[in-house]
N, C-alpha and C positions, 0 to 999 in steps of 0.2 A: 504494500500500500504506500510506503513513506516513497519507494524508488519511482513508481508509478506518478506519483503528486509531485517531486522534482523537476520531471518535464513538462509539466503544465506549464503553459504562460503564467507571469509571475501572477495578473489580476484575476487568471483565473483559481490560481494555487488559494489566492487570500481570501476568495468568495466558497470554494469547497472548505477551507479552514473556519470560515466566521460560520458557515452556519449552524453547525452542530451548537456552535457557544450563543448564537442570538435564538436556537430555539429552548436553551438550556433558562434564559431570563427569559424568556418569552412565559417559560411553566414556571417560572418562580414568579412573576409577577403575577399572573395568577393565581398560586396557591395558598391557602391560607397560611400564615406565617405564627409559631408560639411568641407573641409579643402583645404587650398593651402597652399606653401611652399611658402616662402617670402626670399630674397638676399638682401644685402645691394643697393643701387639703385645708378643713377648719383648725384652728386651735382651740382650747377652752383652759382655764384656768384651774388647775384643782382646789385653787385656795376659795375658790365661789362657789357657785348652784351651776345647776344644771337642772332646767324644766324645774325653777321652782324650790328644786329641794338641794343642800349640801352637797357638794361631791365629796366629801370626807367627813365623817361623821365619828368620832371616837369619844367612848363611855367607856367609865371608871378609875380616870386619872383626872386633874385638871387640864383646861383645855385655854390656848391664846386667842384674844382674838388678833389679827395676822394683816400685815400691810403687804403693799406690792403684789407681784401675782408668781405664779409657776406654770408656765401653760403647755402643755403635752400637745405636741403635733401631729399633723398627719397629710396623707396623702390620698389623691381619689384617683384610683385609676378605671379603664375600661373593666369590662366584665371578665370572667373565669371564662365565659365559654362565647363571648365576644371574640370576630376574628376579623383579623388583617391583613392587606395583601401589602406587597411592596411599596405601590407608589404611593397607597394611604402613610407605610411608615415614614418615607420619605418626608413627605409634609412636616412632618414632626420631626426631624430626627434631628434639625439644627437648632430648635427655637430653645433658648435660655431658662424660659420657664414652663418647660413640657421634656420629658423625660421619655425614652423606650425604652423597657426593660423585661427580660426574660421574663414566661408567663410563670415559671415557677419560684421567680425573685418575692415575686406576690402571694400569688397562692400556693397552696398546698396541691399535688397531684391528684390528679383524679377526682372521682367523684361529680355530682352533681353542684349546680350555682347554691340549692339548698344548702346541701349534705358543708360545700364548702363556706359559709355563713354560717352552720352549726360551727364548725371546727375553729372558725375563727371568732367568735362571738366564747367558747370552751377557754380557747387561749386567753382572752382578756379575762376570765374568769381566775385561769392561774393565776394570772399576771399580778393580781390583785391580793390572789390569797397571799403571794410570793413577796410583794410587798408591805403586805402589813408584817409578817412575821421578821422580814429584814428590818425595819423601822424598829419595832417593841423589842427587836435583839440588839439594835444599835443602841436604842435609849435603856435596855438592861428592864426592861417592865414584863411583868408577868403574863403572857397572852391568854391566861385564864381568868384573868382579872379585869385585863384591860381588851376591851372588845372594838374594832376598826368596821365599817358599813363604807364601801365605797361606790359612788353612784353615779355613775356617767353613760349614757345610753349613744344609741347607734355608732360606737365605736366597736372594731373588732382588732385584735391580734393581739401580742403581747409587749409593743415598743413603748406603750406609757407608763413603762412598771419603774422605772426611776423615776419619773417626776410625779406618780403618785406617793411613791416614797419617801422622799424629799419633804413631799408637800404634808407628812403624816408627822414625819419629824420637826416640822414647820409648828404648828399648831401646837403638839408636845409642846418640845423644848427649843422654839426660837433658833438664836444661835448659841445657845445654853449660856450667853451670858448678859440673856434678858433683853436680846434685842430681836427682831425679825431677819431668818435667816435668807431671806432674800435682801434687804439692807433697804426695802421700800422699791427697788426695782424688780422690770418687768423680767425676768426669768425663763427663756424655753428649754428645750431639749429633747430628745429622747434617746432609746434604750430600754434594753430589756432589764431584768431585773432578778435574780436569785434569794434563795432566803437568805443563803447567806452572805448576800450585799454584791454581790459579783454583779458588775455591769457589762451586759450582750451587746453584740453591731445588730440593726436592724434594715440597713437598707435606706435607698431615698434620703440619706440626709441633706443632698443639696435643693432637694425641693420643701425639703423641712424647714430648713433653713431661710428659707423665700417666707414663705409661712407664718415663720418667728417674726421677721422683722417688719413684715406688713402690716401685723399684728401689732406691732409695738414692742417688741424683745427689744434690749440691747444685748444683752448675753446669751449664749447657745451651750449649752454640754451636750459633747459628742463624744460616745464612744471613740476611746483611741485609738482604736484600728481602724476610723471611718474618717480621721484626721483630713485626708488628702479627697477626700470625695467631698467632704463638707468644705473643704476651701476651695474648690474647682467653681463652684458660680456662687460666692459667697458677697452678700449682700451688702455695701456701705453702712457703715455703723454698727456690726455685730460683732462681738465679739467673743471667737470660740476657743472653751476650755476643753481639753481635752480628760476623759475618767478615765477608769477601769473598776471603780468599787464606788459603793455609798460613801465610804469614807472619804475616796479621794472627790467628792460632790460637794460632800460639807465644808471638807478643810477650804475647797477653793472655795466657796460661796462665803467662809467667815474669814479669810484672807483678803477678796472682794471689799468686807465692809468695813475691815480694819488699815485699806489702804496699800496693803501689799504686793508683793508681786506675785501674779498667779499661773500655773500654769499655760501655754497656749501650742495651739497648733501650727 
């Protein structure tokens, strides 16, 4: 075949060469593609309500009342079983505040749009148990005494479990030396969250980060291993700390309001 296409005239050699390859994009522009487009999403504060009621609710300690905010981000992408072709991703793929990203970056495999809204509405369920028990073991409080109700609807996954953590130690213990561990500013972030304080990457933080500060953040805590994706479209005026644990959240937030120098990315 190759000795045979040699002696072809050369514009004919390039016309049997290109077509195999313009019909190879020809079925890829076509086919459905595992990608969704992703937007920067709402924020909400933990330190307020939600629909009305507390988003943190804690009984059998005393309790602050709490300045400034803490606000957990997020992101809204296309659907689980929403599909794509090329020239749709195209559209997207350069704009600054629109993201493409692998469908399983998002969701979990398989399954139904339900089945996956169970799983992730489940997540935010741990996420939650996993941050109360982190907080009441940072603050050394009994979790059989001291009972956490956290309340925030149509959110799913598990990337608000530090700044609902945060936001629990917030209320506790300030910045345990009687002042507001946000220092009166506005506060975003995310990340996951363990019981015992380990903070997770979760993805999307430079459209988190959009988010934060449109919102009115000046400050961001980003997972340390998410350092370089969050300063890749990082927004004038934010300023991003990098974690790895509750501890290192707090020490920056009361380092923040003591005037120090705090970690950065």
């Amino acid at each position: 075949m190759l000795s045979r296409l040699t002696r072809l005239p050369r514009p004919t050699a390039l016309a049997v060469c290109a077509a195999p390859v313009l019909a190879l994009f020809a079925v890829a522009a076509l086919a459905p593609l595992p990608f969704v487009v992703a937007v920067p999403g709402p924020t909400a504060d933990v330190l307020g309500s939600d629909q009305g009621k507390p988003v943190i609710t804690v009984t059998g300690t005393p309790v602050r009342d709490t300045r400034g905010q803490l606000r957990m981000t997020t992101i809204r992408a296309t659907g689980p079983s929403s599909t794509m072709r090329l020239h749709e991703l195209v559209d997207h793929w350069f704009r600054t505040d629109e993201a493409v990203m692998p469908r399983e970056a998002v969701y979990p495999s398989g399954g139904s749009d339900k089945e996956i809204e169970q799983h992730n509405l489940e997540e935010m369920n741990q996420s939650q148990s996993a941050a109360a028990a982190a907080a009441l073991g940072f603050l050394h409080k009994d979790p059989k005494s001291v009972k956490v109700d956290l309340n925030l609807a149509d959110v799913g996954g598990p990337s608000a479990g530090l700044l609902f953590t945060l936001g629990i130690v917030d209320k506790i213990d300030g910045d345990g030396s009687g002042g507001d561990l946000t220092g009166g500013r506005s506060i975003a972030g995310t990340g996951t969250i363990s019981a015992d304080g380990t903070v997770g990457a979760v993805g999307g933080v430079g459209l988190k980060t959009q988010a934060a500060r449109r919102d009115g953040a000046t400050v961001f805590l980003v997972p340390k291993a998410e350092c370089s994706d969050a300063k890749s479209e990082l927004p004038a005026g934010l300023q991003l700390i990098p974690v790895t644990s509750l501890t290192d959240a707090v020490n920056a937030l009361r380092g923040l309001n003591r005037g120090a120098d705090v970690p950065s990315c």
